[in-house]
C-alpha positions in Angstrom: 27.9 -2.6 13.9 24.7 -4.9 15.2 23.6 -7.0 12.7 20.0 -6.1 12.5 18.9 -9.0 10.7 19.7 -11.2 13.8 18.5 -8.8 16.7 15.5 -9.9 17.6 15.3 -7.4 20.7 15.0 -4.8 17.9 12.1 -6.5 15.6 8.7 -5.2 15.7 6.2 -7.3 16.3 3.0 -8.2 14.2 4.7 -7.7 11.0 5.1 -9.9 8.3 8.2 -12.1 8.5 9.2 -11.9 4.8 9.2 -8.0 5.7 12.7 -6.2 5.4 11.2 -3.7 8.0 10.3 -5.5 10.7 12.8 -4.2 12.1 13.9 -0.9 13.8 15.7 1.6 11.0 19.1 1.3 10.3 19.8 5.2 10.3 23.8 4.6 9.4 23.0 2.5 6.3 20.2 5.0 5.3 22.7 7.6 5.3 24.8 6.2 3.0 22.3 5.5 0.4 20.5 8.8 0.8 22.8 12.0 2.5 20.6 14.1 2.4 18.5 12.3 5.4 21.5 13.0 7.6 20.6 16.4 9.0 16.8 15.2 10.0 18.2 12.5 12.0 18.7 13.2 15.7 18.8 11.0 19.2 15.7 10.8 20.5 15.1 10.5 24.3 15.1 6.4 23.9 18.8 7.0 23.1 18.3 5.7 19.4 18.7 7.4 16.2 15.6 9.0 14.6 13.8 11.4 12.7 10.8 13.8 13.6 7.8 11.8 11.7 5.7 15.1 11.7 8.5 16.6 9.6 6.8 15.7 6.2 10.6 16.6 4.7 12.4 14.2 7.4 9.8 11.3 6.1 10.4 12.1 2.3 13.8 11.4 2.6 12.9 8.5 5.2 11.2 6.8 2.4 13.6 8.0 -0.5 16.4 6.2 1.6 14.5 3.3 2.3 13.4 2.8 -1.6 17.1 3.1 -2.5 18.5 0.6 0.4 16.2 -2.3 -0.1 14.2 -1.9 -3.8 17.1 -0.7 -6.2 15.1 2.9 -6.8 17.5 5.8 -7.6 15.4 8.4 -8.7 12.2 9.1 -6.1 10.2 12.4 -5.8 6.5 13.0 -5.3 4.8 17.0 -5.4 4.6 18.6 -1.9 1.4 18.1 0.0 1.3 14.5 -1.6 0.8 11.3 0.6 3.8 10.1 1.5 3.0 6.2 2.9 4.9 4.6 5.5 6.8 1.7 3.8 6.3 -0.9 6.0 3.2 -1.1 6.1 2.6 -1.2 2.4 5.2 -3.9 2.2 3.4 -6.2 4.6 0.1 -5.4 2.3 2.7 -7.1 -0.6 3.9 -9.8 1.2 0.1 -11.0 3.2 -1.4 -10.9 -0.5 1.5 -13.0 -1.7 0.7 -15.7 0.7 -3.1 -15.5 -0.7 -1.9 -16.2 -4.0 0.0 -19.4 -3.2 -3.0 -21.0 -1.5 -4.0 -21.8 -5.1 -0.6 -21.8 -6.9 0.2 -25.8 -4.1 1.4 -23.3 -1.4 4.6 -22.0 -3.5 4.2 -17.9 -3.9 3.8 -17.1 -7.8 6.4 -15.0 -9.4 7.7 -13.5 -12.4 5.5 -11.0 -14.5 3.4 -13.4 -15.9 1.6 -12.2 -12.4 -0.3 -8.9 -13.0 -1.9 -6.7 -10.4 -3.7 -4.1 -10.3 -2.9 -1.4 -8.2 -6.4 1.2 -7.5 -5.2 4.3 -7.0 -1.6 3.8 -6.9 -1.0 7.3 -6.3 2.1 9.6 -6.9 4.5 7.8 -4.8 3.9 4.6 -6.8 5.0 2.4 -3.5 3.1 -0.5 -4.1 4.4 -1.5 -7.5 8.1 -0.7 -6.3 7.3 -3.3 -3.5 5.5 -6.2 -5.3 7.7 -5.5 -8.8 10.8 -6.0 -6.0 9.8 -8.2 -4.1 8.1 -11.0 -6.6 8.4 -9.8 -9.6 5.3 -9.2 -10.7 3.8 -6.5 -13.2 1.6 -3.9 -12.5 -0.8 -1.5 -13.7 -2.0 1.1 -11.6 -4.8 3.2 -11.7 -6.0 7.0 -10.2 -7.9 10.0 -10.7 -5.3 12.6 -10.7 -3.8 13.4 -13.5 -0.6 14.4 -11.2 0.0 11.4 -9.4 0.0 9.6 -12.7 2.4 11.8 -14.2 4.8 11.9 -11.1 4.5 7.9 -10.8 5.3 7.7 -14.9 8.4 10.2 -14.0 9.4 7.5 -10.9 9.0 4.9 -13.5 10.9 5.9 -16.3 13.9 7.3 -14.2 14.4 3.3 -12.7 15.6 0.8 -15.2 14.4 -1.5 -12.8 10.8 -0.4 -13.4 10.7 -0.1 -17.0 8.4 -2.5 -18.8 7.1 -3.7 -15.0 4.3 -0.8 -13.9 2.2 0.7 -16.2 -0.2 3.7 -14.8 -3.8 4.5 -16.2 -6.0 7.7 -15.6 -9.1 6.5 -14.1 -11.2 9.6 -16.2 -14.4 9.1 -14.7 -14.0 8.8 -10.1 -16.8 6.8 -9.8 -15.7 3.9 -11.8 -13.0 1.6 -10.2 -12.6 -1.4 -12.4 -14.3 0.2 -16.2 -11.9 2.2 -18.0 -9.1 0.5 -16.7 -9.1 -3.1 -17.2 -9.0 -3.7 -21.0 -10.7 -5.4 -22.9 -9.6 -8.9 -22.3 -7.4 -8.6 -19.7 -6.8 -10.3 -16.5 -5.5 -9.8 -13.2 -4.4 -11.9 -10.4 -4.7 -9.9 -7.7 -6.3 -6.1 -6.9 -4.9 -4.2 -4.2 -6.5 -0.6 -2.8 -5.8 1.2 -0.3 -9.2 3.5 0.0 -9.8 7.0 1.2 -10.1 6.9 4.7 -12.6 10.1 5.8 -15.7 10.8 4.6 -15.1 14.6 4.1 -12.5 17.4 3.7 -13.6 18.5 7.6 -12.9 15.1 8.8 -9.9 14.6 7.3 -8.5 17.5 8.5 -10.4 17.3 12.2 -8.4 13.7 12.3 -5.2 15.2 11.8 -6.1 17.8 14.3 -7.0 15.4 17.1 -4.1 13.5 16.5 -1.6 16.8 16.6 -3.3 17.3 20.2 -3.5 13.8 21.9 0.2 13.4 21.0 3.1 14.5 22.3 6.1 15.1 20.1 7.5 12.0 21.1 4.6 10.0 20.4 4.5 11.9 16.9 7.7 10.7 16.0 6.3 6.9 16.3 3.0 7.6 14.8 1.5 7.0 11.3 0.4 10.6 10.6 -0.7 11.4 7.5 2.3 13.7 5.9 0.7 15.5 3.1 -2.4 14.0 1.2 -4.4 15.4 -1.8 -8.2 15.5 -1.0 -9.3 12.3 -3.3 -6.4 10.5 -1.8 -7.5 11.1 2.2 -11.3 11.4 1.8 -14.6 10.6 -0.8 -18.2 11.1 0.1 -18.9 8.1 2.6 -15.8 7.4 3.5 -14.1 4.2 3.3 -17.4 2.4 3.8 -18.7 3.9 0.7 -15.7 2.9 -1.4 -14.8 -0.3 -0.5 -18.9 -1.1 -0.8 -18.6 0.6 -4.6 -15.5 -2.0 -5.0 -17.4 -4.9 -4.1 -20.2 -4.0 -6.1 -18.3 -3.2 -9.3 -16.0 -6.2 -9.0 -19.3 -8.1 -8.9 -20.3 -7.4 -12.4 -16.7 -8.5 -13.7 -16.2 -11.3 -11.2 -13.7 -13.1 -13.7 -11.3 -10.1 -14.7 -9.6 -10.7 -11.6 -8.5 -14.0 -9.1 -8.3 -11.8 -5.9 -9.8 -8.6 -5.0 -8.6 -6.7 -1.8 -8.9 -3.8 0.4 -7.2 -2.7 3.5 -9.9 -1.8 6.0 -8.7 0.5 8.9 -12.2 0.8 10.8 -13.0 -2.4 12.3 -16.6 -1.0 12.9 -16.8 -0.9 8.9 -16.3 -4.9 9.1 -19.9 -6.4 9.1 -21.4 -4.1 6.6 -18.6 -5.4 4.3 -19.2 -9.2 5.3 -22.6 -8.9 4.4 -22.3 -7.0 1.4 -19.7 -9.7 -0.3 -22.4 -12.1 0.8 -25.1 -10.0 -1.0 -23.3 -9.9 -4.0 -22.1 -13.6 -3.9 -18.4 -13.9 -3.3 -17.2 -17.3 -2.7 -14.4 -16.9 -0.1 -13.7 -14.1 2.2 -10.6 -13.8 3.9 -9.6 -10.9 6.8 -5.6 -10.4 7.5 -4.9 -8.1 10.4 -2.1 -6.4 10.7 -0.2 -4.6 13.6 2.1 -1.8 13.0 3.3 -0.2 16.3 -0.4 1.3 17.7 -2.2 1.1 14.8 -4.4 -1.7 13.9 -5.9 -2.3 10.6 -6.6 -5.6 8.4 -6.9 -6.5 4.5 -10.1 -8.1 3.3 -10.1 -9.8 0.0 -12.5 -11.8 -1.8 -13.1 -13.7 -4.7 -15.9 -14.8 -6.6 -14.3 -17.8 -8.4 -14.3 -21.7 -7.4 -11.1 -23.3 -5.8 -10.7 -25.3 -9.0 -11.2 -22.1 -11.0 -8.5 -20.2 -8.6 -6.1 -23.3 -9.2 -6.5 -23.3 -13.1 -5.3 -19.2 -12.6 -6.0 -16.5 -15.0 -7.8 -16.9 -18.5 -4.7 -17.0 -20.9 
């Protein structure tokens, strides 16, 4: 067998390089970890192994393979009709904010739990934590409004000796809040990482998926980033992505030292300059954008911070 790790002809491009899945799936390994994949993978007409990625079973298993292979997680399940991320992605979320981190820590990445993050709206698949925890070490907290996904990612938690004492999952009881009710009195992060509710409605959430299901063929499906399954809050809130990432800045404004880093990703480019000039407004000190590139899709991470470089350097209050 190829060596993927050395096949460059097979690595996708635009992805991080500390990224495990930069390059194409290794469908023979997969099976091994996770059997159960083998009857959704097929040859597709590129004469390579695959799975149908509108199948929202085949990409369950896809991800439940992949957590097993490269992040030591045994026991991962999520509810039906529940977002089911693709992995790669998220991981090159982890490994971009890492290299944030180190611009204050003399360029070495910070590791180890004594790095906290939180995690808004972490969701019941509980992917980012997996990553990070994996990946760095850190500890995590995360946060959401649904009752379910906090009890599912609790379950994913519990069932991975590798996670215990590492993630730690908080209803957010009141949607409108992000940061109150969650951060403790006291407490500290390093880092915040969201990924926000993309549509602005129900309608659009569903009209997206709709469009997408006609402009693709089945083909085109397969190497798409379709959403597979998605409860309401987690796929739309009234104004969109706009509207939450604006409520995030605002509301990390009025506890500007609870945390080193804030972040969001930001799919809608168009959404950029009313985000620049709303961390202006509210006085954040640096600004960085990270695009990414996965396949088609473009999308970028925005973070900010309202803390001085010597402040960043010195780290978190102990």
């Amino acid at each position: 067998m190829t060596d993927k790790t050395t096949t460059t002809d097979t690595e996708k491009s635009g992805m991080h390089p500390r990224n495990p899945h930069r390059f194409r799936y290794d469908f023979e390994q997969l099976i091994k970890v996770c059997p159960e994949l083998a009857p959704f993978v097929s040859m597709n007409k590129f004469n390579s192994q695959s799975i149908d990625f509108a199948d929202p079973q085949a990409v369950k298993l896809l991800n439940k393979a992949i957590l097993k292979q490269y992040y030591d997680i045994q026991d991962w399940d999520i509810p039906q009709n529940y977002l089911c991320p693709p992995i790669p992605g998220r991981a090159d979320y982890i490994h971009h904010m890492a290299d944030l981190l180190a611009t204050s820590h003399k360029g070495i990445i910070p590791t180890g739990p004594t790095v906290s993050v939180l995690d808004i709206g972490v969701g019941a698949n509980c992917v980012y934590p997996i990553i990070g925890h994996k990946a760095y070490g850190w500890k995590f907290v995360g946060s959401d409004i649904d009752p379910m996904a906090i009890k599912t990612a609790n379950q994913i938690i519990s069932s991975n000796p590798t996670l215990k004492g590492a993630v730690e999952c908080r209803l957010q009881s009141t949607p409108s809040n992000i940061f109150s009710n969650i951060i403790k009195k006291g407490e500290t992060f390093d880092l915040a990482i969201c990924n926000p509710p993309f549509h602005s409605s129900s309608e659009e959430a569903a009209g997206g998926t709709e469009r997408k299901a006609r402009n693709l063929s089945s083909e085109k499906k397969s190497a798409s980033t379709l959403n597979f399954g998605g409860q309401n809050h987690e796929l739309w809130c009234d104004g969109g992505e706009a509207e939450f990432v604006r409520r995030m800045i605002k509301q990390s404004s009025e506890l500007p030292t609870r945390c080193l880093w804030f972040s969001s990703l930001v799919s809608k480019k168009s959404n950029l300059y009313a985000i620049y000039k709303f961390l202006k407004k509210v006085g954040a000190l640096q600004v960085h954008t990270i695009e990414m590139t996965h396949g088609q899709k473009q999308s970028r991470i925005v973070a900010w911070t309202f803390l001085s470089e010597e402040q960043l350097t010195k780290g978190k209050k102990k």
